[in-house]
Structures are given as structure tokens and as C-alpha cells.
C-alpha positions in Angstrom: -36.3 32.9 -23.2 -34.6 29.0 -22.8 -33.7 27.2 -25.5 -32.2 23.4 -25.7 -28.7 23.9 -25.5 -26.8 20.9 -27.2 -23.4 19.4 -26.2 -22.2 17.3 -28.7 -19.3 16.2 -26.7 -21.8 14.8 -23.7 -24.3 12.9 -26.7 -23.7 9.1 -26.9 -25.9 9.0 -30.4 -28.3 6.7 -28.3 -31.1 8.7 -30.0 -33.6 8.4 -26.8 -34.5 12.1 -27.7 -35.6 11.1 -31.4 -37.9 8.1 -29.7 -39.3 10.2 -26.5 -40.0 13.0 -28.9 -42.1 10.8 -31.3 -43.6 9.0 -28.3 -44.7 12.3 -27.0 -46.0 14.2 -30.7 -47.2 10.9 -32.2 -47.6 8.6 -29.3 -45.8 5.8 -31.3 -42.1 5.0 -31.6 -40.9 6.2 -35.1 -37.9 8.6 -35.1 -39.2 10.1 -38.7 -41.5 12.1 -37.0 -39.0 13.3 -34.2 -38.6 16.9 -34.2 -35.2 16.2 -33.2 -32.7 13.7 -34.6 -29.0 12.9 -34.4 -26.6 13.3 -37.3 -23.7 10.8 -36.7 -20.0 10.4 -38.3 -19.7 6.8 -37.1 -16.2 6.9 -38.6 -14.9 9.8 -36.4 -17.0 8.8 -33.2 -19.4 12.4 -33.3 -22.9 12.5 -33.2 -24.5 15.9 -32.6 -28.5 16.2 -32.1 -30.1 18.9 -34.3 -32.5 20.9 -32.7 -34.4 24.1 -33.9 -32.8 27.0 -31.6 -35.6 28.9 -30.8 -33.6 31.8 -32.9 -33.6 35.7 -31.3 -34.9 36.8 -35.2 -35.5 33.3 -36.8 -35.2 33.3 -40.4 -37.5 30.2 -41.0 -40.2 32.7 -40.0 -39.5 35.9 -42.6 -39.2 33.5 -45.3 -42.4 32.1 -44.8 -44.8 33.4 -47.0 -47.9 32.6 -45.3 -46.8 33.8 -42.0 -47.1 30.0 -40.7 -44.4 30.3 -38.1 -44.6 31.8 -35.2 -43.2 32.4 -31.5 -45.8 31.4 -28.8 -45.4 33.6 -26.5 -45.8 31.0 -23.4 -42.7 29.2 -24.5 -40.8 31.2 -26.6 -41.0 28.4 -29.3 -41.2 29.5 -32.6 -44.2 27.2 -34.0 -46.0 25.9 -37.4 -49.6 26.8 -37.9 -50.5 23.0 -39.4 -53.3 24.9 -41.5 -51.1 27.8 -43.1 -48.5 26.3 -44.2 -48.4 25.1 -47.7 -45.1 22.9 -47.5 -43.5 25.1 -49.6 -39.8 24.0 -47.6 -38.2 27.7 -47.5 -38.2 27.4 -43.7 -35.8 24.2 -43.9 -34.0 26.2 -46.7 -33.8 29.5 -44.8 -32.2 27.4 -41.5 -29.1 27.1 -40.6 -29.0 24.8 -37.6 -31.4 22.1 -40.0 -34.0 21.8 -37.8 -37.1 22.1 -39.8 -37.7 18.4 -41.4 -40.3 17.0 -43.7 -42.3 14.2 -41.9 -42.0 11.3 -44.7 -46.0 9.8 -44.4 -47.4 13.1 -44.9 -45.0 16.2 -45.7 -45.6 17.6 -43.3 -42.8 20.6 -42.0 -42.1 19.4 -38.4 -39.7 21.0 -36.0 -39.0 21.7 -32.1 -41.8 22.9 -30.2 -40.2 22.7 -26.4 -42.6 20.6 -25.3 -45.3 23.0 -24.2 -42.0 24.2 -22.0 -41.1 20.9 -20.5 -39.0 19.4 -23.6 -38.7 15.6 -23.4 -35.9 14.9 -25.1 -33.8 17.0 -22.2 -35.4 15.3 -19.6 -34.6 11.7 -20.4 -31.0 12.7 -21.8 -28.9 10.3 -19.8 -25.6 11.7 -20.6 -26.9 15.0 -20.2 -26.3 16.0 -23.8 -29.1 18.4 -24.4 -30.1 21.4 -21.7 -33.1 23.5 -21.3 -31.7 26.7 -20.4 -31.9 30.4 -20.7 -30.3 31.7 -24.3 -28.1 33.5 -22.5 -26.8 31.1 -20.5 -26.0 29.2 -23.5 -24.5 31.4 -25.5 -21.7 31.9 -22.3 -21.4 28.0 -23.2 -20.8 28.3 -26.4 -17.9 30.8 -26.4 -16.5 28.7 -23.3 -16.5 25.6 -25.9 -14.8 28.0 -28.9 -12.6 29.4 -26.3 -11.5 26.0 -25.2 -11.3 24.4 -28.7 -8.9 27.8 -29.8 -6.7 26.8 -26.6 -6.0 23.4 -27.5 -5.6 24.2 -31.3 -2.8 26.7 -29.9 -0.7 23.7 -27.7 -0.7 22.1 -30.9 0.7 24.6 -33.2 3.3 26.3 -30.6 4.1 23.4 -29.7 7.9 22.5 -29.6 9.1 21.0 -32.9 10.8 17.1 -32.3 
């Protein structure tokens, strides 16, 4: 299974993949109905793109009490059956990346659906940012990243006092 990987250090909070994702879902320009968007502290310089993560056993889809979400087996995508769900919210409650959003014209749960496989925000990522790539692929990432972040934390603190 792939999944969009997301490196927050690579994203530029240009927010192409909010408008490409509308563009391709909506076929207008209006990043309120991107199933993607960028969450930016302007004041420390990070913005990080949340994205559902395609989750192993996703929790959005046990809370669900109509049994709206579910993985397409194509894609690996978890998706929303438009006519069984009610809007109730638990999936956006249940998720811990914060994926799931509430479109603000009609309600509507929204969330990642890969693109039919070919996600769109990936492919116009200039600075690379997001990746479509195996799970566990991107789980070797993310341990590379913690790894990397422990090592530097470390210099700091043994550091030499003066």
C-alpha cells in the first residue's frame, strides 16, 4: 500500500497542493474544498500539509457508525460513501493526523482519496514536500527523521558548558 508521505522540512507553505486538489475534486480553485491543506506557524517559519494517511487500521472507519468509510481496494485509500454518511464528525474526532475536514458550502466530510492512485498534490509539489510511496518506505523515513532530530537534541545537551 503507498501512502503520501509528508516532509515538512521540504514544504514552502505555497499551498499548490490545496489548489491542484480543489481543481481536480471540484474543478474550481477554492482551497476549502481541498482534501489537503497546510497548517502554518508563520512566526516560527513551519508549515506542514495535513493529509489523511491511508492508516494500516484507520480509526475514522470503526467509529463510523454507518460503515461510510472504507478502503478501495484499487488504491488502498480509505474513502467516504457520500450517501452513508450522516455528517455525524466522529471520523474527524476519531483522527489523529486531522485529515477529515468539513467542506464549509455543504458539510460535507471530505478527505484524501489518492487521486484514483495518481495524487495531484505530489505531482505538482515543487519542493518535493509530499511523496507517493510505499507505507513502508515511509515509515524507514520517519524513524530516519526522529533519529536525526534525537542526534542533534544530544550535541546540544552534551555539549561543552562556556
Amino acid at each position: 500500500m503507498k501512502i503520501i508521505y509528508v516532509d515538512p522540512q521540504k514544504c514552502t507553505g505555497c499551498k499548490v497542493c490545496e489548489i491542484v486538489c480543489s481543481l481536480f475534486h471540484e474543478n474550481e480553485i477554492n482551497p476549502t474544498k481541498s482534501r489537503i491543506y497546510v497548517t502554518s506557524w508563520e512566526h516560527d517559519g513551519i508549515d506542514i500539509p495535513i493529509v489523511c494517511q491511508q492508516c494500516e487500521d484507520p480509526p475514522c472507519e470503526e467509529v463510523c457508525p454507518t460503515h461510510a468509510i472504507f478502503r478501495d481496494v484499487q488504491t488502498g485509500a480509505m474513502l467516504i460513501n457520500e450517501a452513508a454518511c450522516i455528517g455525524c464528525r466522529m471520523c474527524i474526532n476519531a483522527c489523529p493526523f486531522g485529515a477529515p475536514t468539513v467542506r464549509s458550502d455543504t458539510g460535507e466530510v471530505i478527505k484524501c482519496d489518492l487521486c484514483e492512485g495518481e495524487p495531484k498534490c505530489v505531482e505538482f509539489c515543487e519542493p518535493k514536500a509530499l511523496q507517493y510511496i510505499p507505507a513502508s518506505k515511509a515509515a524507514i523515513l520517519k524513524k530516519r527523521t526522529a533519529a536525526e532530530k534525537y542526534e542533534e537534541l544530544m550535541k546540544k545537551v552534551l555539549a561543552p558548558a562556556g
